[in-house]
C-alpha positions in Angstrom: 79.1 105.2 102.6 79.2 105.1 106.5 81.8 106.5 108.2 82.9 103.9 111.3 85.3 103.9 114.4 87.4 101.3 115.1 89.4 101.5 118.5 91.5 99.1 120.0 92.5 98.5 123.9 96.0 97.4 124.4 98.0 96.7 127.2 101.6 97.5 128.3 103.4 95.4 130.4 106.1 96.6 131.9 108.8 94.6 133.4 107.6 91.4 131.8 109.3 91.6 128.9 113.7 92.6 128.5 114.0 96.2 128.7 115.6 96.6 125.3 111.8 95.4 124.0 110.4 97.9 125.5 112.5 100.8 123.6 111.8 99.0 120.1 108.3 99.3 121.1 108.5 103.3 121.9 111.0 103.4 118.6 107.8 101.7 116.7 105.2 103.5 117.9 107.5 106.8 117.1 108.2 106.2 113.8 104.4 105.2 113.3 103.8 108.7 114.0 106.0 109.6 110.7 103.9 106.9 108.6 102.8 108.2 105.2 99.7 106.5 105.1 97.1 109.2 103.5 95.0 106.7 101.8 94.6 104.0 104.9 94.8 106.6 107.6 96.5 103.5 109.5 100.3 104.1 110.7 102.7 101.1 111.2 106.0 101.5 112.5 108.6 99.0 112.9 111.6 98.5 114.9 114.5 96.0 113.9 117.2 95.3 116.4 120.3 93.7 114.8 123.5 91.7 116.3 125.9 94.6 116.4 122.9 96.5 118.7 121.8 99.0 116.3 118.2 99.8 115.9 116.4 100.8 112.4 113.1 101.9 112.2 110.8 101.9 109.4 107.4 102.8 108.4 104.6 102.3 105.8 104.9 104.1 102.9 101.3 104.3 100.9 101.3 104.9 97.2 98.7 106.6 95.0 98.2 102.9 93.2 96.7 102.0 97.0 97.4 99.0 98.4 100.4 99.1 96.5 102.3 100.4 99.3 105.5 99.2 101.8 104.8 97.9 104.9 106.9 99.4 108.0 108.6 95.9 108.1 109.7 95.7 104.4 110.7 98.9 105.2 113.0 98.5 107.9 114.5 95.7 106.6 115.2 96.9 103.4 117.0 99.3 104.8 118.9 97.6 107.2 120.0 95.4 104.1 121.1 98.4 102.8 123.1 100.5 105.4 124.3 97.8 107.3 125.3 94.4 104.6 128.0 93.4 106.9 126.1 92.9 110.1 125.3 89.2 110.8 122.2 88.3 110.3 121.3 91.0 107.4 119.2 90.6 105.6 118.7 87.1 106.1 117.3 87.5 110.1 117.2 89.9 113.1 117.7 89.4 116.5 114.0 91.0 116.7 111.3 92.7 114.6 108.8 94.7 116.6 105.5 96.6 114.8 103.7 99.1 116.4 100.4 100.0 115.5 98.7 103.5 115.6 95.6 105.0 114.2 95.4 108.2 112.7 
């Protein structure tokens, strides 16, 4: 088997988008960089904004039984389901769901 590279250009644009998008994006990419993802070697983080302004993060989570893993959205929502049942919106929809992607 050949090893192979895969990179990926990506912009950032700043002051296109509302500023509180662009601290979910830093938040995703940040927890990315907590990702258990030893199988894959590919970190996903996610950042979930909900109505009452709180932010949760979440992150893939790879399993032995690879590709039967978490994704960093399940993740995040799952968890915002969990610590937070009486915000509006949970778990049913978020103001905004943001992944960030980074290779390791």
């Amino acid at each position: 088997m050949d090893k192979r590279e895969l990179k990926i250009d990506y912009f950032v644009c700043r002051n296109s988008v509302p500023a509180c998008y662009e601290e979910l994006s830093e938040k995703a990419l940040a927890a990315a960089g907590k990702a258990y993802c030893i199988y894959s070697g590919f970190a996903v983080g996610a950042a979930v904004l909900l109505e009452n302004g709180t932010i949760v993060l979440g992150n893939n989570q790879e399993n032995v039984a690879y590709p039967s893993g978490m994704c960093a959205e399940r993740t995040a929502l799952f968890y915002a389901g969990a610590a937070y049942p009486d915000v509006p919106g949970v778990p049913e929809k978020k103001s905004f769901l943001l992944a960030g992607l980074a290779g390791r």
